[in-house]
C-alpha positions as CSV (number, residue, x, y, z in Angstrom):
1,X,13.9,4.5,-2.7
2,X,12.3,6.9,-0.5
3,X,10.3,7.0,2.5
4,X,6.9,8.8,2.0
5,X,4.3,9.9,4.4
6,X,1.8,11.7,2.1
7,X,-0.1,8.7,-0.2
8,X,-0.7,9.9,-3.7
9,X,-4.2,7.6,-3.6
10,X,-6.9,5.7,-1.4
11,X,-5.3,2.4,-2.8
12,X,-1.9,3.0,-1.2
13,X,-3.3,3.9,2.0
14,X,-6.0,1.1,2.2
15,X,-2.5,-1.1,1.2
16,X,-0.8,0.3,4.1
17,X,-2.9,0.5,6.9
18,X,-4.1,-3.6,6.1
19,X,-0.3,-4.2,6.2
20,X,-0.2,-2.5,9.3
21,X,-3.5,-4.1,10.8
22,X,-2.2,-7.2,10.1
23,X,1.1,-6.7,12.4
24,X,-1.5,-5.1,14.9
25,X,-3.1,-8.6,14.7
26,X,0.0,-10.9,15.2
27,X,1.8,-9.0,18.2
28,X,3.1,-5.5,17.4
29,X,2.6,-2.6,19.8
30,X,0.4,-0.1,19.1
31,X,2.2,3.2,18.0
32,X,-0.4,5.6,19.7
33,X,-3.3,5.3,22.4
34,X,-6.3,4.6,21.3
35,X,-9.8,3.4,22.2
36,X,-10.5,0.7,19.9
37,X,-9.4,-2.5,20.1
38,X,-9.9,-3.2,16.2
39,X,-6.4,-3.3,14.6
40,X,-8.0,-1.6,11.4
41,X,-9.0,1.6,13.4
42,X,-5.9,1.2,15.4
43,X,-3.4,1.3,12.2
44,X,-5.9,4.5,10.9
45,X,-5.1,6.2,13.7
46,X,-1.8,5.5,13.5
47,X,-1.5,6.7,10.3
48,X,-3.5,10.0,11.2
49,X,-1.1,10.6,13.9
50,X,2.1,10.2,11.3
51,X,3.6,7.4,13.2
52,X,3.4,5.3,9.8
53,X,5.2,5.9,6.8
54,X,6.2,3.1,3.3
55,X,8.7,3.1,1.4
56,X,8.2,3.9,-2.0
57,X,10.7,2.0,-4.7
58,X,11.6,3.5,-8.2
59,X,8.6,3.5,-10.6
60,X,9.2,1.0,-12.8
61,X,7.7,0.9,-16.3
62,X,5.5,-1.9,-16.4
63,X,5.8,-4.0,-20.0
64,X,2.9,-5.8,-21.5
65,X,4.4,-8.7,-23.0
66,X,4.0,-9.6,-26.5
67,X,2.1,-12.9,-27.5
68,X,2.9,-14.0,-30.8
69,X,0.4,-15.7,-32.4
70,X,-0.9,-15.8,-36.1
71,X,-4.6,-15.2,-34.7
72,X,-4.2,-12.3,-32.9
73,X,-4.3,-9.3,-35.2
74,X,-2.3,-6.5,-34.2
75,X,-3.8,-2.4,-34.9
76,X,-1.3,0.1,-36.0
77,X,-2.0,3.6,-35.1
């Protein structure tokens, strides 16, 4: 595991600032100063400022998982 600041895509930090939005929302303190009362600007700025960071596990490979059925024909390559 490691602890990443930089997000490798849009997906990871829309996942990360809605996870932090929603702590915003049920009690947590605010990391920075801000303007805006809306926990979803709130954790953007936060994350803008650096004060948020994930932890990113191991990749690990993701397996489709075989169905075996007589109707389903299977392609080789």
């Amino acid at each position: 595991m490691s602890i990443e600041q930089d997000y490798d895509s849009n997906f990871r930090y829309v996942l990360v600032a809605a996870r932090r939005a929603r702590q915003l929302q049920n009690g947590a303190e605010p990391l920075v100063p801000s303007r805006s009362r809306k926990a979803c600007r709130v954790a953007q700025e936060e994350i803008a400022a650096g004060k948020i960071a994930y932890v990113k596990t191991e990749d690990v490979p993701v397996l489709k998982p075989e169905v075996e059925a007589p109707d389903i024909p299977k392609f080789v390559s």
